[in-house]
C-alpha positions in Angstrom: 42.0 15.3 11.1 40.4 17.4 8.7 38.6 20.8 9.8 35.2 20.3 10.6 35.6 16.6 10.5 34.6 14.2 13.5 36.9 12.0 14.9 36.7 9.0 12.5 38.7 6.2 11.6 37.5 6.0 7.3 39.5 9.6 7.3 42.9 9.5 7.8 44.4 12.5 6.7 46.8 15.2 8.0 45.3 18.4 9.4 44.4 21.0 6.8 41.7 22.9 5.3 38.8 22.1 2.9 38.2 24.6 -0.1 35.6 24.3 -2.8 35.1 26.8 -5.9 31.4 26.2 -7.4 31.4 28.0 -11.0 28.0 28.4 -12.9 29.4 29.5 -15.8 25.9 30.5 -18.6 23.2 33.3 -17.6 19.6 33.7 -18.7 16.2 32.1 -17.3 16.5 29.2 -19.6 20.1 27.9 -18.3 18.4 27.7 -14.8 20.1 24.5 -14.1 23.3 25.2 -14.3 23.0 27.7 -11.0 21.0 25.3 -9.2 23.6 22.3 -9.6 25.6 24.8 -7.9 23.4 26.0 -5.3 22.6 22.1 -4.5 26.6 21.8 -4.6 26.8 24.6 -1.8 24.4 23.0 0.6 25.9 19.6 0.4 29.4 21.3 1.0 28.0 23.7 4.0 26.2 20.3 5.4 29.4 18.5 5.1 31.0 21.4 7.5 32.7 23.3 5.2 32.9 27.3 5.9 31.9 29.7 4.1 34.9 31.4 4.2 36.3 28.6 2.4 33.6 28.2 -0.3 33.3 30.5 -2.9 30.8 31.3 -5.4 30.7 32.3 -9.1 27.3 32.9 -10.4 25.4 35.1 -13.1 22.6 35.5 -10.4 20.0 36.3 -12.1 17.7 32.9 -11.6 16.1 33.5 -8.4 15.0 36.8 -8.5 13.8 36.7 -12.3 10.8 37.4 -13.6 9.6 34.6 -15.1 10.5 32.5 -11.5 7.4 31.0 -10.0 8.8 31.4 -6.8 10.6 34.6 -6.5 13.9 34.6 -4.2 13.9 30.8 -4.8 16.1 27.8 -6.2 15.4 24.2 -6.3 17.3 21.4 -7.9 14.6 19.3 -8.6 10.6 19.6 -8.5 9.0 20.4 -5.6 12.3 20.4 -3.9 13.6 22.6 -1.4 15.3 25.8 -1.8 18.9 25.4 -2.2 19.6 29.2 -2.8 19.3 30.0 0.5 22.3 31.2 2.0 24.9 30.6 -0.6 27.1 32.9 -0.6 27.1 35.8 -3.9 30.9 36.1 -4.0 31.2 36.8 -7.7 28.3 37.7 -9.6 27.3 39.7 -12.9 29.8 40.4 -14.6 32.5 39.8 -11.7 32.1 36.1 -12.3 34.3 36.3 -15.1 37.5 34.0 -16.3 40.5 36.3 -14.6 38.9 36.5 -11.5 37.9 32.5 -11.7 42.0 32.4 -12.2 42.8 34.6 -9.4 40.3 32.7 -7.2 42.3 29.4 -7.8 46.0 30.9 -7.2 44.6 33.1 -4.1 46.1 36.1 -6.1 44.2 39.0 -4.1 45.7 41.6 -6.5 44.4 39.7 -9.9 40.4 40.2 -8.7 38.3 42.7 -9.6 34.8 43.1 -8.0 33.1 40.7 -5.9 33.7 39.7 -2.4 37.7 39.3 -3.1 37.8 35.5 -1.4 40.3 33.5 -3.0 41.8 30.3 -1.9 44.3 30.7 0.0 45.6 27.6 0.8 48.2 25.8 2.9 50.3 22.5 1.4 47.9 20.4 3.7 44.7 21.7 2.1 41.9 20.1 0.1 40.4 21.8 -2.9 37.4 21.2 -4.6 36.3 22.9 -8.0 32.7 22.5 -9.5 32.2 23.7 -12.8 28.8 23.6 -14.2 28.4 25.7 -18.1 27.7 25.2 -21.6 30.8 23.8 -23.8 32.8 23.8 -27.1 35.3 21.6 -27.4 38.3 23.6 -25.2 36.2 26.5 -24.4 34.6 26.5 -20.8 37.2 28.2 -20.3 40.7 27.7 -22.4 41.8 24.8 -21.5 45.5 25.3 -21.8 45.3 28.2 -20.1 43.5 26.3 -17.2 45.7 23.6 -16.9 48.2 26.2 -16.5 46.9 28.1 -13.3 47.0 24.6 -11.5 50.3 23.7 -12.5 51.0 26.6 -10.7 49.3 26.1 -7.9 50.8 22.8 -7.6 54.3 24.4 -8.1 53.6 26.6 -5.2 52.5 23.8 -2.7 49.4 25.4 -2.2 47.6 22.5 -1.8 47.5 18.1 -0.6 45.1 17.5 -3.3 42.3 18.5 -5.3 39.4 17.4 -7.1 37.5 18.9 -10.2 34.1 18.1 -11.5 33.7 19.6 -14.9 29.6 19.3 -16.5 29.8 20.4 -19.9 29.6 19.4 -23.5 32.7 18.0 -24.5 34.0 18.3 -20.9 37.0 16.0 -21.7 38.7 18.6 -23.6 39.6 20.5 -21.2 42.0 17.9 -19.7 42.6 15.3 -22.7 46.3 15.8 -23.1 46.8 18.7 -21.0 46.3 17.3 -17.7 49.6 16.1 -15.5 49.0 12.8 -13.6 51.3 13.7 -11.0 50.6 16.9 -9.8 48.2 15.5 -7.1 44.9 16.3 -9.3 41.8 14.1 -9.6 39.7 15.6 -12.4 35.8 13.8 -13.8 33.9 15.0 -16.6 30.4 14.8 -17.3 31.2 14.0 -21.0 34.5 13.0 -23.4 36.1 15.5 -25.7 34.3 14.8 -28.6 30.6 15.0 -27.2 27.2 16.1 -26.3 26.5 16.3 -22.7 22.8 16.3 -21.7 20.6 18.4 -19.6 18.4 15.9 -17.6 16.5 15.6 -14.3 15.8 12.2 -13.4 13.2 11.5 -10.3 15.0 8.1 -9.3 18.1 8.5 -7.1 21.4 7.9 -8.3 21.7 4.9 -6.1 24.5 6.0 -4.0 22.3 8.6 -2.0 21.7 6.5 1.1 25.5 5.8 1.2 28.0 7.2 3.8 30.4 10.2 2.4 32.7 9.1 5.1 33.0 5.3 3.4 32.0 5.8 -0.1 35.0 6.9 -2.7 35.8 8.8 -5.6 35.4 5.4 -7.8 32.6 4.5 -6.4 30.8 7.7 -7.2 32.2 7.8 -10.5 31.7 4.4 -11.4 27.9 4.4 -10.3 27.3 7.9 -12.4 29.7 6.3 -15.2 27.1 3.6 -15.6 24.2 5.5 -14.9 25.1 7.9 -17.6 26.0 5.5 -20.0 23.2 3.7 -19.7 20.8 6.5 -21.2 17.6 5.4 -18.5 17.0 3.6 -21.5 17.2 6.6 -23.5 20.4 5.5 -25.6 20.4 8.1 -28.0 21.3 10.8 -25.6 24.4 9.2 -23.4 27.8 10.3 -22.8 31.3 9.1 -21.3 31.8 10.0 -17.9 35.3 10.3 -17.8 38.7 10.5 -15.7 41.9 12.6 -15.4 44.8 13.2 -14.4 46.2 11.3 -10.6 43.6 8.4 -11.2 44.9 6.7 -8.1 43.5 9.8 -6.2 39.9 8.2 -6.8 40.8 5.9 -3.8 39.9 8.5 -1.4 36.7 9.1 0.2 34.0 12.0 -1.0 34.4 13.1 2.6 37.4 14.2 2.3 36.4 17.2 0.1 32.9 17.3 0.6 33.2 16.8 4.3 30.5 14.8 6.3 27.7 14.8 8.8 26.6 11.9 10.6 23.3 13.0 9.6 23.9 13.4 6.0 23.6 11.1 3.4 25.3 11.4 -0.2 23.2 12.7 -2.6 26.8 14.4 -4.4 26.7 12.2 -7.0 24.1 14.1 -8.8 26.7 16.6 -9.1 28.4 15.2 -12.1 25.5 15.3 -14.4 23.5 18.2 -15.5 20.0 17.9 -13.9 17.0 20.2 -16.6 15.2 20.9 -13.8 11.4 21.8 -14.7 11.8 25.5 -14.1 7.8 26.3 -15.3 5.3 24.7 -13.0 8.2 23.0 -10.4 5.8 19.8 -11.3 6.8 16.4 -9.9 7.9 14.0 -13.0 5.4 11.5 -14.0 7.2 10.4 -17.2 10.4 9.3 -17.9 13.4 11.1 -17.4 14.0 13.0 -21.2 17.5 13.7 -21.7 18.2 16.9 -23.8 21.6 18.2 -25.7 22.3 21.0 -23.8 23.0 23.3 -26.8 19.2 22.1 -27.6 17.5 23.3 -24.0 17.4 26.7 -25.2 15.3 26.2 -28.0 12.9 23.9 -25.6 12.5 26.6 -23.5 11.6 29.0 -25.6 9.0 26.2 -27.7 7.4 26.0 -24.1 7.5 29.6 -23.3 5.5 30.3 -26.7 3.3 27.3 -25.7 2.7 28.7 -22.4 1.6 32.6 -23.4 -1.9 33.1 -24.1 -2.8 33.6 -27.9 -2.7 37.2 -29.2 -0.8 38.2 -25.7 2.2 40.4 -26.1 4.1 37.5 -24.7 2.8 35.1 -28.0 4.4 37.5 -29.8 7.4 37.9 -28.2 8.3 33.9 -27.6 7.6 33.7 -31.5 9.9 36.7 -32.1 12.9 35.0 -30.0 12.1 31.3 -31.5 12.4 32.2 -34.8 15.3 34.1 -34.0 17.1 31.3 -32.5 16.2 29.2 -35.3 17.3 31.9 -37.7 20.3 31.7 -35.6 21.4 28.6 -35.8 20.9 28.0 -39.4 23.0 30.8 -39.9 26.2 29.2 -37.7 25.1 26.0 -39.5 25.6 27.3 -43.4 28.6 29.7 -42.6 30.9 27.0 -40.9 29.7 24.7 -43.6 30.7 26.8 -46.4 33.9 28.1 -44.5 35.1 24.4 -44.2 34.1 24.1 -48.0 36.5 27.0 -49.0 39.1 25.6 -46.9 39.3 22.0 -47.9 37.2 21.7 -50.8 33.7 20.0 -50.8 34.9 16.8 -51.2 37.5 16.6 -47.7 35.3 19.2 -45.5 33.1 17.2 -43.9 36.0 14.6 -43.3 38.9 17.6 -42.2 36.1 19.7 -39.8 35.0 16.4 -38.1 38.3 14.9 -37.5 39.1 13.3 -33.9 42.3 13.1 -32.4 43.9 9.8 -30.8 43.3 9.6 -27.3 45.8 11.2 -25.4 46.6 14.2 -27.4 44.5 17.7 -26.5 42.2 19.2 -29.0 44.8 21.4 -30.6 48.4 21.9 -30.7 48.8 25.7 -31.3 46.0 27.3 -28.6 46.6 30.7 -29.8 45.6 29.9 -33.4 42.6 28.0 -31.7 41.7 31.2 -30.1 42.5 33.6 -33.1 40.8 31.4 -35.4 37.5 31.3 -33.0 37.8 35.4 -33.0 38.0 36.0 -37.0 35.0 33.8 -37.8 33.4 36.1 -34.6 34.2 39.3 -36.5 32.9 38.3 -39.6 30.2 36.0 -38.9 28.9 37.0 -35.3 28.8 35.5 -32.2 28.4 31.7 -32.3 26.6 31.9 -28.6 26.1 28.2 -27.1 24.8 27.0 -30.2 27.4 27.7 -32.1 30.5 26.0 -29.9 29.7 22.9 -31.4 31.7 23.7 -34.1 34.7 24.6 -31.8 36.6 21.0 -32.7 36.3 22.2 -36.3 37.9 25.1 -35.5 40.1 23.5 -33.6 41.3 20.7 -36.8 41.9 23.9 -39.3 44.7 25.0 -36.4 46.0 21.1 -36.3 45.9 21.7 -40.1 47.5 24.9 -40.8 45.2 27.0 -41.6 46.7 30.5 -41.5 45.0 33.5 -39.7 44.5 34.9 -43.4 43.5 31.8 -44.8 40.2 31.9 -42.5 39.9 36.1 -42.2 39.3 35.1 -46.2 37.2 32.4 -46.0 35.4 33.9 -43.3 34.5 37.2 -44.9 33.2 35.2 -48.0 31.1 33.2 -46.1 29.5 35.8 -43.9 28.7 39.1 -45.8 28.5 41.8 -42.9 24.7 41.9 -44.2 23.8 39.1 -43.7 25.6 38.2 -40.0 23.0 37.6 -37.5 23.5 38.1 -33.6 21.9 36.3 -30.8 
């Protein structure tokens, strides 16, 4: 039986170990969400009887104790919820939550961390893994995708594992597997959203539906079926849905949630909020009495900082402030907005560029053949035209169709440096 399992008959499965990575890949007051999904992941996983020593944390940290926190010290995942940053562990935080030592993490390569608490997983052939990865997205760029894929081929190549599951939330979540990901390499992988979309930062007061089911009965369809439709459906709200979407060893959705997510007796399921992104009201911790508003996550930051200048007293320092830092970020975005517009117009001409930047492949084939030009592409617009921060990612697939297209290195260092006059390039 499974570690930290009961004796059971809905789990039959050879001894081994669970593992669970939870990744909260944004930082700043207004992506709030994204580390409580992850805290709520942890106390789900730690109720289920996993360790600690076998759940391990990458987080910004720097919700709880914030300043503009309510309730200092404190984390919920939903309003007037409980705290769910109790206890989780800080493994790798700051700056130490980084990509390489996400990487290392994954292929329990003790030598490849740097900072943090140095837990990796280091796993057995008979072992379960579970990876959570809550974040922001681009098209490919949670974290590269091919690069990704590669660590668990790897891992797989080294029988460090039975099987593992991955729950990706992002915008265009699918991109990181579409293509890319083996189906026979013993990994089960859902996103919160297809390759080619928005995902969307929502809290929603009614249960999921599944909550009052057993983890030790209730499967991987199941859950993803019920979130599929849930999703899909909008709560009405039909302008802001997205695919829910599967990868890789589909057959692997037989199992049961309790076989990486472990179960108590006591416990019910409420895991399968952990596949959407929940916007959980991070000012007043007020209980809902409307309903559920979905929001495009590159979109929440401007929200908060709408309600933040809302919120200040007129002629306070903090008016002033919140109206400096809105009409930055507004400044921002037009900016990203006219520069990869032009820079597709230089390109293509005016006639093709909306038509070449918007392109979508055939499902089946990842976002781009040549990564390296996907990433060298991404950096040259960066040098010349400044960060593209959240915001800007959505532009990641267009990007992404001037590698599939040939675009040359120098072609876009041109293009680029046209566009975006070092005057006139705007950070934010």
């Amino acid at each position: 039986m499974l570690e930290g399992v009961g004796p059971m008959h809905e789990v039959e499965v050879e001894l081994g170990k669970r593992w669970a990575i939870l990744v909260a890949g944004s930082q700043g007051y207004w992506n709030y969400r994204h580390q409580a999904d992850v805290c709520h992941a942890y106390q789900i996983l730690k109720k289920g009887g996993l360790k600690d020593e076998n759940i391990i944390v990458f987080m910004y940290d720097d919700i709880a104790f914030n300043s503009e926190n309510p309730r200092p010290g404190t984390i919920i995942n939903k309003p007037n919820g409980p705290d769910v940053y109790k206890g989780v562990p800080k493994d790798y935080t700051g700056d130490d939550a980084n990509v390489e030592n996400f990487y290392a993490v994954i292929s329990g390569n003790r030598s490849g961390i740097h900072g943090g608490s140095g837990k990796v997983v280091d796993s057995a052939p008979n072992d379960f893994i579970f990876i959570y990865y809550s974040d922001h997205g681009g098209s490919g760029s949670l974290v590269m995708a091919n690069q990704f894929v590669e660590v668990l081929k790897k891992k797989h190549a080294a029988n460090a594992y039975k099987k593992m599951v991955i729950y990706v939330e992002a915008c265009e979540a699918g991109s990181m597997f579409e293509g890319l990901l083996p189906n026979d390499i013993n990994i089960y992988a859902t996103t919160a959203s297809n390759g080619t979309e928005n995902s969307y930062a929502d809290y929603c007061p009614e249960t999921f539906g599944s909550d009052k089911n057993d983890m030790r009965k209730e499967t991987l369809k199941q859950q993803y079926e019920t979130v599929k439709r849930r999703t899909l459906s909008g709560d009405g709200d039909i302008g802001h849905t997205s695919h829910v979407m599967q990868f890789g060893d589909i057959k692997l959705n037989k199992d049961i949630l309790a076989t990486y997510f472990g179960a108590n007796p006591t416990n019910v399921n409420d895991s399968s909020t952990l596949i959407t992104s929940k916007l959980t009201n991070a000012f007043s911790f007020a209980p809902s009495t409307t309903p559920s508003t979905r929001i495009d996550q590159r979109d929440v930051r401007l929200l908060y900082l709408r309600l933040k200048l809302e919120k200040a007293l007129n002629g306070s320092k903090e008016k002033i402030e919140a109206q400096k830092e809105l009409a930055a970020e507004i400044a921002h975005r037009e900016h990203v907005d006219k520069n990869v517009q032009l820079i597709g117009e230089l390109l293509f001409g005016k006639e093709k560029s909306s038509i070449m930047m918007a392109n979508v492949r055939p499902t089946g084939q990842p976002l781009v053949d040549d990564w390296d030009c996907f990433k060298t592409i991404m950096k040259t617009y960066e040098s010349n035209c400044g960060t593209l921060s959240t915001y800007g990612k959505k532009y990641s697939k267009a990007f992404a169709n001037m590698c599939n297209t040939g675009i040359s290195e120098q072609k876009m260092a041109t293009a680029s440096s046209q566009a975006c006059p070092k005057e006139n390039t705007l950070a934010i």
